[in-house]
C-alpha positions in Angstrom: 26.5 9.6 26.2 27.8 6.2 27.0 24.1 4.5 26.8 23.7 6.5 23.2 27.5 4.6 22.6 26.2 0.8 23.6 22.9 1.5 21.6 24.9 2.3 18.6 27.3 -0.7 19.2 24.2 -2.9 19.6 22.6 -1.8 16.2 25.6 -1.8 13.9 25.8 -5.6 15.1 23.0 -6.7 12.9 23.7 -7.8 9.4 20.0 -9.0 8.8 17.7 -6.0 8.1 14.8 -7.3 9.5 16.1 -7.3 12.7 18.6 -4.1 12.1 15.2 -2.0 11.3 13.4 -3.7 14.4 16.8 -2.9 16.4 16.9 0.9 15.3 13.5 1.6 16.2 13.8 -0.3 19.6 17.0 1.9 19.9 15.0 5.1 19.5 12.4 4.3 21.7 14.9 3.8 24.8 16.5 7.1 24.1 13.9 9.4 23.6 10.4 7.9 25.2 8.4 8.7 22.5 4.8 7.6 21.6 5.7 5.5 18.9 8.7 5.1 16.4 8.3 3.3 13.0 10.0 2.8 9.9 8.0 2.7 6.6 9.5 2.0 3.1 8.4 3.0 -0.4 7.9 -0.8 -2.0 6.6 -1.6 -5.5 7.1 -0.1 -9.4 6.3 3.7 -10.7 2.8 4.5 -10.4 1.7 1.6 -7.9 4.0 2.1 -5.1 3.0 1.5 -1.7 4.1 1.9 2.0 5.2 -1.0 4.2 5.5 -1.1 7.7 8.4 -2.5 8.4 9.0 -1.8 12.1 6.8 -0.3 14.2 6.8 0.4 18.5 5.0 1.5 20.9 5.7 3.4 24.4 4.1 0.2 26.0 5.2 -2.2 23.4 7.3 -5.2 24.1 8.7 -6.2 20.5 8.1 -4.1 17.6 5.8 -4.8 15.0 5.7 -4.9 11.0 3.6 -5.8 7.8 3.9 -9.1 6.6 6.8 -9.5 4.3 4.5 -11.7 1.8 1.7 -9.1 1.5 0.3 -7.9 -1.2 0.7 -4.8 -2.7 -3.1 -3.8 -2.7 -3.2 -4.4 0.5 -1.0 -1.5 1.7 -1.4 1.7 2.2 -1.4 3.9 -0.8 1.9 6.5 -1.4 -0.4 9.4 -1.3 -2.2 8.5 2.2 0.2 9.7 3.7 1.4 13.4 1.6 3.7 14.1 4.9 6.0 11.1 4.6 6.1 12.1 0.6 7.1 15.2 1.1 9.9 14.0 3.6 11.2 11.6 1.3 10.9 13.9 -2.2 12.3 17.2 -0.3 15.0 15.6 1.2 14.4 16.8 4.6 12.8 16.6 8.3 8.9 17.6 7.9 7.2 18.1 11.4 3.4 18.0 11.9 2.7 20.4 15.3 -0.7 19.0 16.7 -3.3 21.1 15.6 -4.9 21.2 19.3 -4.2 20.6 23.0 -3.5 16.5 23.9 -2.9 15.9 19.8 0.8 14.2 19.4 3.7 16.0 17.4 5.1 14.1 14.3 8.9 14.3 13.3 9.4 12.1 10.0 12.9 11.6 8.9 14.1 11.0 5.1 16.2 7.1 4.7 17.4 6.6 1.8 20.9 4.7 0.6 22.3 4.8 -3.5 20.7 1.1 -3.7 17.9 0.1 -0.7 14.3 1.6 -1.7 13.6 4.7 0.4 12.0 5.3 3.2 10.8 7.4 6.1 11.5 7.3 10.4 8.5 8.6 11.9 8.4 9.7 15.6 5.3 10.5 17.4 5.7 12.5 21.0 3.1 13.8 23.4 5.7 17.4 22.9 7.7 18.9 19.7 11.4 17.4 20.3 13.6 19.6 21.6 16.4 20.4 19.3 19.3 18.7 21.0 17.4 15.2 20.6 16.2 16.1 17.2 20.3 16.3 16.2 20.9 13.2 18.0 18.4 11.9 15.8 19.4 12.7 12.5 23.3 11.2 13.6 22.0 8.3 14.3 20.0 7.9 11.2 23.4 8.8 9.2 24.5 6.2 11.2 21.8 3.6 10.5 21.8 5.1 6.6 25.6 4.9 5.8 25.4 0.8 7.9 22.5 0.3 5.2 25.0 1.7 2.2 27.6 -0.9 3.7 24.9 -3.8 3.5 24.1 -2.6 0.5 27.8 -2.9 -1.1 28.3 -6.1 0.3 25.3 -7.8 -0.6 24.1 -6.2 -4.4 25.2 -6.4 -7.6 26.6 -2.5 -8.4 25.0 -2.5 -11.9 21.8 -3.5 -11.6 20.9 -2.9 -7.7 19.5 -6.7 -7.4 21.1 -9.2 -5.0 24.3 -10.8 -5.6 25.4 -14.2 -5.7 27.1 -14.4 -2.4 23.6 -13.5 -0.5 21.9 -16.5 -2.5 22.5 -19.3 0.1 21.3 -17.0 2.9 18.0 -16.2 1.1 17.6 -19.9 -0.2 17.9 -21.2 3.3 15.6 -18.8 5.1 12.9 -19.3 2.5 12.8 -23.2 2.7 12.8 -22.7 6.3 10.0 -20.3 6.4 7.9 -22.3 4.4 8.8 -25.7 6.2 7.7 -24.4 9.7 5.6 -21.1 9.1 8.4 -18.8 10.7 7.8 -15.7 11.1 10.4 -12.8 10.4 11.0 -10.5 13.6 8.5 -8.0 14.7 6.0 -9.7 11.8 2.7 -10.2 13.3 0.4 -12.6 10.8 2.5 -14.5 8.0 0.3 -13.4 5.0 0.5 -15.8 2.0 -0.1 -19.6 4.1 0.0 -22.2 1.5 2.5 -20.9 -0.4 5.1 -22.9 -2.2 8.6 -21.3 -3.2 10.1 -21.8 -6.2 13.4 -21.0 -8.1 13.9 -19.5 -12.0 17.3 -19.3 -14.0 17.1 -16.4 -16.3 19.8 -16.3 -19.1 19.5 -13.9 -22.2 20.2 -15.6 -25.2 23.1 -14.9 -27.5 24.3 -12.3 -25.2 28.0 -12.4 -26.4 26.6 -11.3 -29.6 25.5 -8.3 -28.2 28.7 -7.1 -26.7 30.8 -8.6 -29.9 28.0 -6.3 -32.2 27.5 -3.2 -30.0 30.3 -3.4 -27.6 30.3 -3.9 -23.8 28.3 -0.4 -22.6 25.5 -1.4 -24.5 25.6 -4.8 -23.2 25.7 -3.2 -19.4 22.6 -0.8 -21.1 21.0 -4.5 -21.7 21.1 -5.9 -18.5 20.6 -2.8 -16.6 17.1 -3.1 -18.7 16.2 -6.4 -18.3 16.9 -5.7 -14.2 14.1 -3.0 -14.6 12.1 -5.4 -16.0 12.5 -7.9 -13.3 11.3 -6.0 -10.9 8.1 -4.7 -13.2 7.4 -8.3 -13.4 7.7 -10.1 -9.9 6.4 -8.7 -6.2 8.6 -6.6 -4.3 9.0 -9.5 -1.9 10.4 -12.0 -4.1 14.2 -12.2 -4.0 16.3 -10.8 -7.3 19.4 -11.8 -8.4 22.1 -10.8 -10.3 24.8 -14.5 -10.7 26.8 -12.7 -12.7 27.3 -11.8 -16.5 23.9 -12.4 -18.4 22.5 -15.1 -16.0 19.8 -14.1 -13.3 18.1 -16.1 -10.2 14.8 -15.7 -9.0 13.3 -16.9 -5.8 9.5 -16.6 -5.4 6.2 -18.0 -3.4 3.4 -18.7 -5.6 0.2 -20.7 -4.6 0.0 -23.5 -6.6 2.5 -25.4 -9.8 0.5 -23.6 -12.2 1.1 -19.7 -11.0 4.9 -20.0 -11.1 5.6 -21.1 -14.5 2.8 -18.8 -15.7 4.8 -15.8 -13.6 8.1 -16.6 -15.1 6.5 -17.0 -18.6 5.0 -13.2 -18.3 8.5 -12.3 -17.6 10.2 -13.7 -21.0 7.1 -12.4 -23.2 7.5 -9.0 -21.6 11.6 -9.1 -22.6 11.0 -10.5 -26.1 8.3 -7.9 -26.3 10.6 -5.0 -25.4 12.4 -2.4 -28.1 15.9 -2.4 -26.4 17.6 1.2 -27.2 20.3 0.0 -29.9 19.6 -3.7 -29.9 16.2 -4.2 -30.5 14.9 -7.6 -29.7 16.5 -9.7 -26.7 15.1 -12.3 -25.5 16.0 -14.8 -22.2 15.3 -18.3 -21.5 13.8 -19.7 -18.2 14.3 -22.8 -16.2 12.1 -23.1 -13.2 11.8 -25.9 -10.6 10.0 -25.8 -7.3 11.3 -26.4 -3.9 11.9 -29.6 -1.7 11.9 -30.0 2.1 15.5 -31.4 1.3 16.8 -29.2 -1.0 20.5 -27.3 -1.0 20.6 -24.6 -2.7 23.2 -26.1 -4.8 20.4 -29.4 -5.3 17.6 -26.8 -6.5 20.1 -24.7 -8.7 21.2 -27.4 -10.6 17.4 -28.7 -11.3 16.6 -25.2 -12.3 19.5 -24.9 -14.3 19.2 -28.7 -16.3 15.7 -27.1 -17.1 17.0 -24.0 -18.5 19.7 -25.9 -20.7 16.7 -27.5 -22.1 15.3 -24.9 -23.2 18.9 -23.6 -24.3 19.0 -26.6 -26.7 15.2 -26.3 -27.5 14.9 -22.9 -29.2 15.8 -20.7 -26.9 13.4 -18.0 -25.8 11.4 -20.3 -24.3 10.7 -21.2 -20.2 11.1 -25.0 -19.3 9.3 -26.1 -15.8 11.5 -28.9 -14.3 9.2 -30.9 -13.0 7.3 -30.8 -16.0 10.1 -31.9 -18.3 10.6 -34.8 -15.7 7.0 -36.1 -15.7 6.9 -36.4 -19.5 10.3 -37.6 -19.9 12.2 -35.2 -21.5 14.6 -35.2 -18.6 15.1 -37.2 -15.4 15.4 -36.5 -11.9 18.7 -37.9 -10.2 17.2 -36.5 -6.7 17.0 -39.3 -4.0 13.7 -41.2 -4.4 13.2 -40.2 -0.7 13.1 -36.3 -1.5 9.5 -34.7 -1.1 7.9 -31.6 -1.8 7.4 -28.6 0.5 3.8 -28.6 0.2 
């Protein structure tokens, strides 16, 4: 009991998930010995959804590992490759695969899923079915890990629209530059998928959004941005960090391979939102300012060039996506960065 008490002490430590899942499936392995332990989450939008590894154990293994966080979707496995793990996730309960001969492991999967955080499956391969003792002190401790996950989850997203909030901004920001400085890798992550990358940051604002709640009253305006969070998420990768900055204005933090692919991203976005028939509304449309990165930047420093870009296009006709940089180079606006600022890449 007491090693089950320090395990659980040690895990509800973590508030990074990377290396909360990485700790919980480490945990798991110490207690019970089994073959393997994993963790795999349902990433991606409706009919393309996907699973991703994000950690995985072995008996023998020394650290966990994981799929890279900057894969592809088309890269990972399918949601119906695996029908088991579906079932455990769309049921609601434990499903158990008995091996179907002598020497063939037994699989326990476990359902994870919090109000907020995409769900997910724990998957347990033993030489043996689990006896039933250990498979209760399994599901505690994924209520445990579940209801720390809610807890992140309150803390860190916006409560109407799911997406991050503006308090977990600096912490993202920061990890990204770094990332893409050095080529860090997250924990467990075997290959860093996506080398060459450069990250980039968007301001969304919808425009004229206080006539929306003067005309149709504040629920309708929550209906609005509840809508326009959907189609964020239709529109960028599940890896690229969403958030919600409060009332109408949104951030967006993304990897794309060269200056041409991130304007052309965030432009898809504003077409799809001026294209869309919101319920009572109608039309709504946002404006965009995007600027890319530096080796130097603050987040404060890469806001505010994102920002002056998206008052441009505030002033310019709205509805519209202005690209920083761009705006500098043909002198619509100038850049009071250091001269000794350079890019990333």
């Amino acid at each position: 009991m007491t090693l089950v008490v320090d395990h659980l002490a040690e895990l509800t430590g973590f508030r990074d998930r990377d290396l909360l899942d990485v700790m919980f499936v480490s945990v798991l392995r110490d207690l019970l010995r089994p073959a393997s332990v994993g963790i795999y989450r349902v990433v991606g939008e409706a009919k393309q959804q996907r699973w991703l590894t994000r950690a995985n154990i072995g008996a023998q293994d020394t650290t966990p590992s994981a799929d890279p966080l900057w894969a592809e979707l088309e890269d990972l496995p399918a949601l119906d490759a695996c029908p088991e793990r579906v079932a455990c996730l769309r049921e609601g309960r434990v499903v158990e695969t008995l091996p179907a001969q002598p020497g063939e492991p037994a699989l326990l999967r476990f359902p994870i899923a919090t109000d907020l955080e995409a769900a997910g499956v724990l998957e347990i391969e033993t030489a043996a079915t689990l006896p039933e003792a250990e498979r209760r002190m399994v599901q505690g401790i994924v209520r445990i890990y579940r209801n720390f996950q809610s807890l992140l989850d309150y803390s860190e997203r916006d409560t109407l629209t799911g997406l991050l909030n503006r308090k977990t901004f600096d912490e993202c920001f920061m990890r990204l530059v770094v990332e893409a400085r050095t080529g860090a890798q997250a924990p467990g992550e075997g290959r860093r998928a996506g080398t060459g990358t450069r990250p980039y940051l968007g301001v969304i604002d919808i425009d004229h959004f206080k006539r929306v709640n003067d005309t149709h009253g504040h629920l309708i305006g929550d209906e609005v941005l509840l809508l326009l969070s959907r189609q964020l998420r239709a529109c960028f990768r599940f890896y690229d960090h969403l958030f919600r900055f409060g009332g109408e204005e949104f951030v967006v933090l993304v990897r794309c391979a060269d200056a041409d692919t991130a304007p052309a991203v965030f432009e898809r976005l504003r077409a799809a939102v001026a294209a869309y028939a919101f319920p009572r509304v109608g039309q709504v449309t946002v404006s965009v300012g995007v600027s890319a990165l530096r080796a130097t930047d603050t987040p404060s420093a890469a806001f505010e060039r994102a920002d002056k870009a998206l008052y441009w296009a505030k002033q310019n006709g709205r509805n519209r996506l202005a690209d920083f940089d761009l705006l500098v180079r043909t002198g619509e606006l100038s850049d009071s960065s250091r001269a000794s600022d350079v890019e990333l890449f």
